[in-house]
C-alpha positions in Angstrom: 114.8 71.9 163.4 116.2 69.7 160.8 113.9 67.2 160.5 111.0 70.2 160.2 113.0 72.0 157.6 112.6 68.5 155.3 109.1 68.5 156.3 108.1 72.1 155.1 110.1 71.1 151.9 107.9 68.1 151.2 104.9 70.3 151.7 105.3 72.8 149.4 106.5 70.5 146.6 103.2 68.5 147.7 101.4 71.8 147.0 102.5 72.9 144.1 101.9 69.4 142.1 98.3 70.1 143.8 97.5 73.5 142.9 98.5 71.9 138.9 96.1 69.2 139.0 93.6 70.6 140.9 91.7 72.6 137.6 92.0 68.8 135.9 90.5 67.0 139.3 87.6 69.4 139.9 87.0 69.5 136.1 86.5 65.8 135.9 84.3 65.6 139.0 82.5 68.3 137.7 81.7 66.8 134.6 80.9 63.2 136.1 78.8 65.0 138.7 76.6 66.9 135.6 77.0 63.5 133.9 75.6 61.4 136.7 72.6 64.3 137.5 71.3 64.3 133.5 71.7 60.9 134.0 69.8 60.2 136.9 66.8 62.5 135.0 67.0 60.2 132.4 66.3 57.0 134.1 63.5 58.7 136.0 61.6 59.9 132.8 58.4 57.8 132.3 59.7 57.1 128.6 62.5 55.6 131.1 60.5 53.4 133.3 60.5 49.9 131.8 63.8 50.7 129.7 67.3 49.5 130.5 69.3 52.0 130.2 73.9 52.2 129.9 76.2 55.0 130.0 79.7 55.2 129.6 81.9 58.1 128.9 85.6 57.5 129.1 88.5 60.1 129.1 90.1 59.8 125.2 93.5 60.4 126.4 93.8 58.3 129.3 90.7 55.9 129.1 90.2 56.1 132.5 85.9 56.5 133.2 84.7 59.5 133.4 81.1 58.1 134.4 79.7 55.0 133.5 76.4 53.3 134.9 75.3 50.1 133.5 78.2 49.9 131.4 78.6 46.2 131.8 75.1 45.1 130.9 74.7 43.7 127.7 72.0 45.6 125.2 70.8 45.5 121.9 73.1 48.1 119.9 71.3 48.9 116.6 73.8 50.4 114.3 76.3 51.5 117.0 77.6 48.0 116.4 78.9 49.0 112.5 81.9 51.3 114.7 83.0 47.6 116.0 82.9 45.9 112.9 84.2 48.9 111.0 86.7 49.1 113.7 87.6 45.5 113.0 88.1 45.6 109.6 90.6 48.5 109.7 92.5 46.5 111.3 92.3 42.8 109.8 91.6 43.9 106.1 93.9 47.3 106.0 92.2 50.6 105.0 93.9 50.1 101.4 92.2 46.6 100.7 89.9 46.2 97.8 87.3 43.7 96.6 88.4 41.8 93.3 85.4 41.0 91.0 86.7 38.8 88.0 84.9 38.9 84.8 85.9 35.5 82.4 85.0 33.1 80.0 85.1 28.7 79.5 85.1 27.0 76.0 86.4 28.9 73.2 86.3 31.8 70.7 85.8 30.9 66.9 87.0 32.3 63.9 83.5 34.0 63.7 83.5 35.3 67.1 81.1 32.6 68.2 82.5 31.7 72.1 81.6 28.3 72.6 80.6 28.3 76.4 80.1 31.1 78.9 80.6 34.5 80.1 81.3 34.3 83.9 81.6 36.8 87.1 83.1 35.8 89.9 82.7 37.4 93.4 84.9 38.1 96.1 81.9 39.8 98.3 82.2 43.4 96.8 79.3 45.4 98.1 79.9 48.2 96.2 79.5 46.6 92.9 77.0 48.9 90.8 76.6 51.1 93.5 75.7 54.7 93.0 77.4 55.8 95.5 80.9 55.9 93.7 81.5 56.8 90.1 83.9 54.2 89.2 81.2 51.8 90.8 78.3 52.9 88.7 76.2 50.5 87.1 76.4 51.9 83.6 80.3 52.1 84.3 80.8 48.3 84.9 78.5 46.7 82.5 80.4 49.8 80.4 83.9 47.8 80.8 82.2 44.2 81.0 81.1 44.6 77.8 84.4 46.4 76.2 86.0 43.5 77.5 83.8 41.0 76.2 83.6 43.0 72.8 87.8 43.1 72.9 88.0 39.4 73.0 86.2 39.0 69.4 82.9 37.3 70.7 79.7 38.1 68.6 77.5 35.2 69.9 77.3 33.5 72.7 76.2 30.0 72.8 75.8 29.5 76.6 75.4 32.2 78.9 76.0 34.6 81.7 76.7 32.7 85.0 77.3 34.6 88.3 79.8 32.3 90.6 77.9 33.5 93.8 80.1 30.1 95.5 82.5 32.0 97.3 80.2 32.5 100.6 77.9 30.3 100.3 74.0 30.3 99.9 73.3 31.8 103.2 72.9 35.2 103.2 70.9 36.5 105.7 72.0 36.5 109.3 70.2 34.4 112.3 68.5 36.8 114.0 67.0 39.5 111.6 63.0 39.5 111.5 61.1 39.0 108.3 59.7 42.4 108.9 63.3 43.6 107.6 64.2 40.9 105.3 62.6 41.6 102.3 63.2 45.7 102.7 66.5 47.4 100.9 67.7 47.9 104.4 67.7 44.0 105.1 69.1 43.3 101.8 71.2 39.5 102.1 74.6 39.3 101.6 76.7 37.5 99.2 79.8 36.6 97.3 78.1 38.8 94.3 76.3 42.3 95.4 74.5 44.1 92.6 73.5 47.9 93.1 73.7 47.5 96.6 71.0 44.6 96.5 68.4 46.8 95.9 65.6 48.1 93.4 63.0 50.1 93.7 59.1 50.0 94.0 57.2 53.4 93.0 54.0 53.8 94.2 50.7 56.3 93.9 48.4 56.1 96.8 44.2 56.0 95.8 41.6 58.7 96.3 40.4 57.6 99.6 41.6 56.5 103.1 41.6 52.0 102.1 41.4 51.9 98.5 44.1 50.1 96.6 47.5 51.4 95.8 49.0 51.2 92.0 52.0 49.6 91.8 53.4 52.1 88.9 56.5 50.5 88.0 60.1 49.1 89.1 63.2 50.7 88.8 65.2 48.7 87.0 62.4 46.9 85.6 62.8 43.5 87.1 60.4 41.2 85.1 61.7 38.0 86.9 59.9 39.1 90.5 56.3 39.0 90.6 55.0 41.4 93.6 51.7 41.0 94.8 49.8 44.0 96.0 48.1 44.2 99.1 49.0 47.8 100.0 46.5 50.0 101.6 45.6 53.8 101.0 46.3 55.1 104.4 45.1 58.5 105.7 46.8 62.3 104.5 50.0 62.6 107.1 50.5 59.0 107.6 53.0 58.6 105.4 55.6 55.7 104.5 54.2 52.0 106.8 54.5 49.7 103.5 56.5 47.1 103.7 58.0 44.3 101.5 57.6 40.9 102.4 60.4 39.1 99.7 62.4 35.6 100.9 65.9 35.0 99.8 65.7 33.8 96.3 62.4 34.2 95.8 61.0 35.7 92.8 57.5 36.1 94.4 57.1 39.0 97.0 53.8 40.6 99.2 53.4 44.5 99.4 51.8 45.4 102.3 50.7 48.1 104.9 49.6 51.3 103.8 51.2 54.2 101.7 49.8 57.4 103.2 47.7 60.3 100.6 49.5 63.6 99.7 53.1 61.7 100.2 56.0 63.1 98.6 58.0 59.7 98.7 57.9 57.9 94.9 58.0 54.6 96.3 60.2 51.9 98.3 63.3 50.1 97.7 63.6 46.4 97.7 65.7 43.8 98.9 66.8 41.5 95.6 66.4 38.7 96.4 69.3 37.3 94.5 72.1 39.5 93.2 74.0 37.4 91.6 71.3 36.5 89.2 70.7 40.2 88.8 74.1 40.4 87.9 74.0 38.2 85.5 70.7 39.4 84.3 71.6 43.1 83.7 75.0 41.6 81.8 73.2 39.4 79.2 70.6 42.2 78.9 73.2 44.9 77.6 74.6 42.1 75.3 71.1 41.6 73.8 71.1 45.5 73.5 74.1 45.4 71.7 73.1 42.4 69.5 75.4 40.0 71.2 72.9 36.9 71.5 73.2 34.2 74.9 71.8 31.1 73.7 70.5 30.7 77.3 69.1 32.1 80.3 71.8 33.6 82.9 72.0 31.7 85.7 74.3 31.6 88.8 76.6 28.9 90.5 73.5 28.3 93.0 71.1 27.3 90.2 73.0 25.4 88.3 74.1 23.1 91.7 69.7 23.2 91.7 70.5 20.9 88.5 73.1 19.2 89.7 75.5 21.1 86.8 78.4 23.6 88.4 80.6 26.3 86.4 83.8 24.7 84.4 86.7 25.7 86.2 88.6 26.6 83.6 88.4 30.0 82.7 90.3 32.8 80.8 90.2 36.1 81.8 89.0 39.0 80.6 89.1 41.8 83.1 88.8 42.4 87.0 86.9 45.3 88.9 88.4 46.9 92.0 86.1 48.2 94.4 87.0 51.4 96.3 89.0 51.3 99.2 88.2 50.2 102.9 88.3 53.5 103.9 85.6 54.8 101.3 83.6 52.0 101.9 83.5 52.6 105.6 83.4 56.0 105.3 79.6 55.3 103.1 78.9 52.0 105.7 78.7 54.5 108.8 77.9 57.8 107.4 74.3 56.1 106.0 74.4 52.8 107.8 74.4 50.6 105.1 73.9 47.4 106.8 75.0 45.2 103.8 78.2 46.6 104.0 78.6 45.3 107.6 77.2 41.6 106.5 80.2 41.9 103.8 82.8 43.1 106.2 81.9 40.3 108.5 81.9 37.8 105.8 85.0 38.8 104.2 87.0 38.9 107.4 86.5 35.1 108.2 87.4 34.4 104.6 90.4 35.8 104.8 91.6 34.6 107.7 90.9 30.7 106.0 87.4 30.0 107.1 84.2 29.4 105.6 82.7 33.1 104.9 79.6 33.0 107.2 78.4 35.5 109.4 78.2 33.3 112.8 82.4 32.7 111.8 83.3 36.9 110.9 80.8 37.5 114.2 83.3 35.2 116.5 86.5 36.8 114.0 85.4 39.7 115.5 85.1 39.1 119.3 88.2 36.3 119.0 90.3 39.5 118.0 88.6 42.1 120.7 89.6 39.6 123.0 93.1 39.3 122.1 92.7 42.9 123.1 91.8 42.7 126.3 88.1 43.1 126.1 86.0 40.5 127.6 84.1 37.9 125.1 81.1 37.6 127.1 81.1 41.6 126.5 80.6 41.0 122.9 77.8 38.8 122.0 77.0 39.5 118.2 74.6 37.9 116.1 75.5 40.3 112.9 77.8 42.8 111.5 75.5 45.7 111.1 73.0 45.8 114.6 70.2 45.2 112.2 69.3 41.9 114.7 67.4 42.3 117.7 69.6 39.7 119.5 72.9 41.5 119.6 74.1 42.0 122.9 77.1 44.3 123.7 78.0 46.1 126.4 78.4 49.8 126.4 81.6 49.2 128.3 83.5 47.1 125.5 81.9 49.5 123.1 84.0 52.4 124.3 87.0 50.0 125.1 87.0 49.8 120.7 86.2 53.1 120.5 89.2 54.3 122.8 91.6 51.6 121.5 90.7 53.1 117.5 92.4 56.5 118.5 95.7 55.1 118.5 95.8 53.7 115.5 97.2 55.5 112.1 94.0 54.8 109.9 92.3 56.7 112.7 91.5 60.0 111.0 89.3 57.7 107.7 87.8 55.9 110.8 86.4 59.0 112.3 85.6 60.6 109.3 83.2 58.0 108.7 81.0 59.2 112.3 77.7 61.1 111.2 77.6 64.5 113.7 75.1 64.1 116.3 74.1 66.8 118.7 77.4 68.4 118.0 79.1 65.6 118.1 80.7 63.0 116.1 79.0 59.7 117.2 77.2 56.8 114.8 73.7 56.2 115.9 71.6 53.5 116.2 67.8 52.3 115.7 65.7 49.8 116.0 62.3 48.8 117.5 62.4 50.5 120.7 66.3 50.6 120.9 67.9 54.2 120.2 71.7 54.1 121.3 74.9 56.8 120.1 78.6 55.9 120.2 81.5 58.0 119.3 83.6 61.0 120.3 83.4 64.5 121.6 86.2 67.6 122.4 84.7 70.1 124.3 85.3 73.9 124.1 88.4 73.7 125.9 89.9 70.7 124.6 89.0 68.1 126.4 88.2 64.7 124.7 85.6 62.1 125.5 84.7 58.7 124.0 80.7 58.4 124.8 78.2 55.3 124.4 75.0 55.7 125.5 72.0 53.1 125.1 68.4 52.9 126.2 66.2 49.8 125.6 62.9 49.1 125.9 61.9 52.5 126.4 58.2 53.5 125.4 57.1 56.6 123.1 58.6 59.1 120.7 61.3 61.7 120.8 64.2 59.7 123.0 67.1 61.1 121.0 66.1 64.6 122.7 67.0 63.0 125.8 69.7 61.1 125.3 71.2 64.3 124.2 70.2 66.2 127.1 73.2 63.7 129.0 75.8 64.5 126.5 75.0 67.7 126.7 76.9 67.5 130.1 79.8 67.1 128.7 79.6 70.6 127.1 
C-alpha cells in the first residue's frame, strides 16, 4: 500500500499546480487560436493575394510567442522602424542627452564694435533647432539669444559674415535608398550637422477655375528668395485633393512643382524639403542682423561652400553662447508620435559619431544592428538602409522587431519610450506607411491584464483601407 499512498500524493500535488495554470494555458491557446483564425482571414483577403504578409505577438512578461507566422521573413517596415532606432538611442545616447549647437566668432572686435572676421554656428546634428515644436526651440527664440549674444559682445558691423560649420557629418545627407519622389518633400527632408526649422518651408498654393489650368504659386513661408521653384502644377478635379509634389535636389536652389492641387481644397499649400539648412541658418542669422542694422560685409555661407572655393572656417574661434536642444526623451517622444523621419536620420547619424566614427547613415545603420546583435538578435534579421523606414529597401523581420520591443520593457527609460507610441485601434503601437506597405508595432494590455508586444506587417498588398484589417487580427487579442 505504501508505494500507492506516494502515488496518490504525487497526484494530487500534480492536480492542484494544474487546476492553477490551467485558466493561463487555455487563455493563451485561446488567444493564439483567435489569433491564428483572424489571421488566416487575412491572408485569404483578395487585398491579400500578392501581399507578404508577418505576424508576431509575443507574451510581454515572458516573451515567449503567443503566435507568430512569417515572423522571420524580412519586409519593408515603413515607420515601425523609428521604435528600433528610438529604441537604440535610449540606450547608447541616454534619455537625458542633448544636442550642443555653438554660436562663435574668428578675428577680432574693435574699439568701434567693428568684428574683423565672422559670426559662426557650429552643429552637432540638432534636429530640433528652430523647430516649432518646442518653445525653447522656436525660431524667433534662437535667433532671439544669437543676436543678444552677438549684441553683448560689442559688435556693430561685421566685416565677413555668417558661416554655418555644416562639417561635422559630412555632405551627404540623404540616405541610399529613399526615392526622389520623397526627396524634395518636408517629409524627405536631408539630414545634417546643422537642421533649421526642421528642414522645412512651406509652399502655399490656390488651385485655377477649371479641372488643368495652372496653379499660383502665392508665396513661401519664410520667404526664401535664394530657391527658385518652377511651376508645373496642375488644377486637378473638386475631391482630388493634395497629389503635388516637390521635386528639390540636395543643395539645389532650383526646384519643379508638379502634379495637381485639387479645386475646393482646404489645405494652404505644401511643405518643402530645404535643401540646405545650414545655409538657411546662416541666412535667417545675417537677415535679423540686417533688421537690426548690424551690416555683414558678405554673403552667409557654410563650411560646404566655402571648401566649393577651396577656403575653410578659421579654427580659431571665441565663444559666445551654446543652444541645448531638448532632451532624448522629448525628442523621441515628437520623432514617434508624428514620425518625423529627420529625427531618425539624426539619431542614426549621431549615434555613430559618438561612438568615434564618421557620422553617416550606412555607419549609425550597422551601430544599430552591431548593438541588437550584442543582444542576441540575429544581424541578418536587421537589414536597414535608414533610421526612419522612409526607404523602400529596409528589410526587418517582424520577429527581431518584437525581440526590441520586448527587450525595451525592462529598461528604466521605459515609461518616455512608450509614451512616445501613437494609440492605434486601442492600442499603443507606431505605425507605418509607405507605397503599398502598411505595418503596426507596439504593445497591448487587455481587459484583464494581460500584456502583449504585437508587430504586424503586410506588403505588397493591393487597394485601399488595409489598416481596417490589420486591426480586425489585433482585435483578437481583445
Amino acid at each position: 500500500m505504501r508505494p500507492l499512498r506516494i502515488h496518490i500524493m504525487f497526484s494530487k500535488k500534480a492536480l492542484y499546480l494544474l487546476l492553477i495554470a490551467l485558466p493561463q494555458i487555455l487563455n493563451a491557446q485561446t488567444t493564439a487560436q483567435k489569433l491564428e483564425r483572424a489571421y488566416q482571414v487575412l491572408q485569404k483577403d483578395e487585398q491579400a493575394k500578392y501581399a507578404i504578409t508577418s505576424l508576431c505577438v509575443l507574451d510581454a512578461n515572458t516573451g515567449k510567442v503567443i503566435f507568430a507566422n512569417n515572423e522571420n521573413i524580412g519586409l519593408a517596415t515603413a515607420s515601425t522602424l523609428k521604435t528600433i532606432t528610438s529604441a537604440t538611442a535610449f540606450y547608447t545616447l541616454g534619455k537625458d542627452f542633448r544636442y550642443e549647437t555653438k554660436l562663435s566668432y574668428t578675428g577680432k572686435i574693435t574699439a568701434d564694435g567693428v568684428l574683423q572676421g565672422d559670426i559662426i554656428i557650429t552643429g552637432s546634428g540638432d534636429p530640433s533647432l528652430a523647430s516649432w515644436r518646442y518653445e525653447q526651440t522656436k525660431e524667433n527664440n534662437i535667433l532671439s539669444q544669437w543676436v543678444a549674444a552677438i549684441k553683448a559682445a560689442g559688435i556693430k558691423k561685421i566685416d565677413g559674415s555668417v558661416i554655418s560649420d555644416d562639417s561635422t557629418f559630412g555632405t551627404s545627407t540623404i540616405p541610399t535608398g529613399w526615392i526622389w519622389q520623397d526627396i524634395g518633400n518636408y517629409y524627405g527632408a536631408g539630414a545634417g550637422s546643422i537642421c533649421w526649422r526642421e528642414n522645412q518651408f512651406d509652399v502655399q498654393l490656390r488651385a485655377g477655375n477649371s479641372t488643368g489650368s495652372e496653379v499660383e504659386i502665392v508665396k513661401t513661408v519664410p520667404n526664401t528668395p535664394y530657391i527658385q521653384l518652377v511651376n508645373e502644377l496642375k488644377t486637378g478635379a473638386s475631391g482630388t485633393g493634395d497629389n503635388a509634389y516637390a521635386f528639390l535636389a540636395p543643395y539645389s536652389n532650383v526646384g519643379y512643382l508638379r502634379g495637381t492641387w485639387g479645386m475646393g481644397i482646404k489645405k494652404n499649400g505644401i511643405s518643402l524639403a530645404l535643401p540646405d539648412a545650414a545655409f538657411d541658418a546662416a541666412y535667417r542669422l545675417q537677415d535679423t542682423l540686417k533688421r537690426l542694422n548690424i551690416e555683414c560685409a558678405k554673403q552667409p555661407s557654410s563650411a560646404r561652400l566655402l571648401a566649393l572655393s577651396k577656403q575653410s572656417i578659421v579654427q580659431q574661434q571665441q565663444p559666445l553662447l551654446s543652444i541645448f536642444s531638448p532632451t532624448l526623451s522629448e525628442l523621441v517622444y515628437w520623432f514617434n508620435k508624428k514620425s518625423i523621419n529627420l529625427y531618425g536620420e539624426q539619431l542614426l547619424k549621431t549615434m555613430a559619431y559618438k561612438q568615434g566614427k564618421e557620422g553617416s547613415t550606412a555607419n549609425g545603420a550597422k551601430t544599430v544592428i552591431n548593438f541588437w546583435a550584442g543582444k542576441g538578435v540575429d544581424k541578418n534579421a536587421l537589414n536597414m538602409i535608414d533610421g526612419s523606414g522612409l526607404s523602400p529597401g529596409n528589410r526587418v523581420t517582424t520577429m527581431a522587431m518584437a525581440s526590441v520591443l520586448f527587450q525595451a520593457q525592462k529598461e528604466p527609460w521605459f515609461p518616455d519610450y512608450i509614451k512616445s507610441f501613437p494609440d492605434y485601434n486601442g492600442m499603443t503601437i507606431k505605425s507605418g506607411n509607405i507605397n503599398d506597405v502598411t505595418a503596426y508595432a507596439g504593445y497591448y494590455t487587455d481587459k484583464n491584464g494581460n500584456k502583449y508586444v504585437l508587430v504586424i506587417n503586410i506588403n505588397n498588398y493591393s487597394g485601399s483601407g488595409i489598416s481596417r484589417k490589420l486591426f480586425q487580427v489585433l482585435d483578437a487579442l481583445k
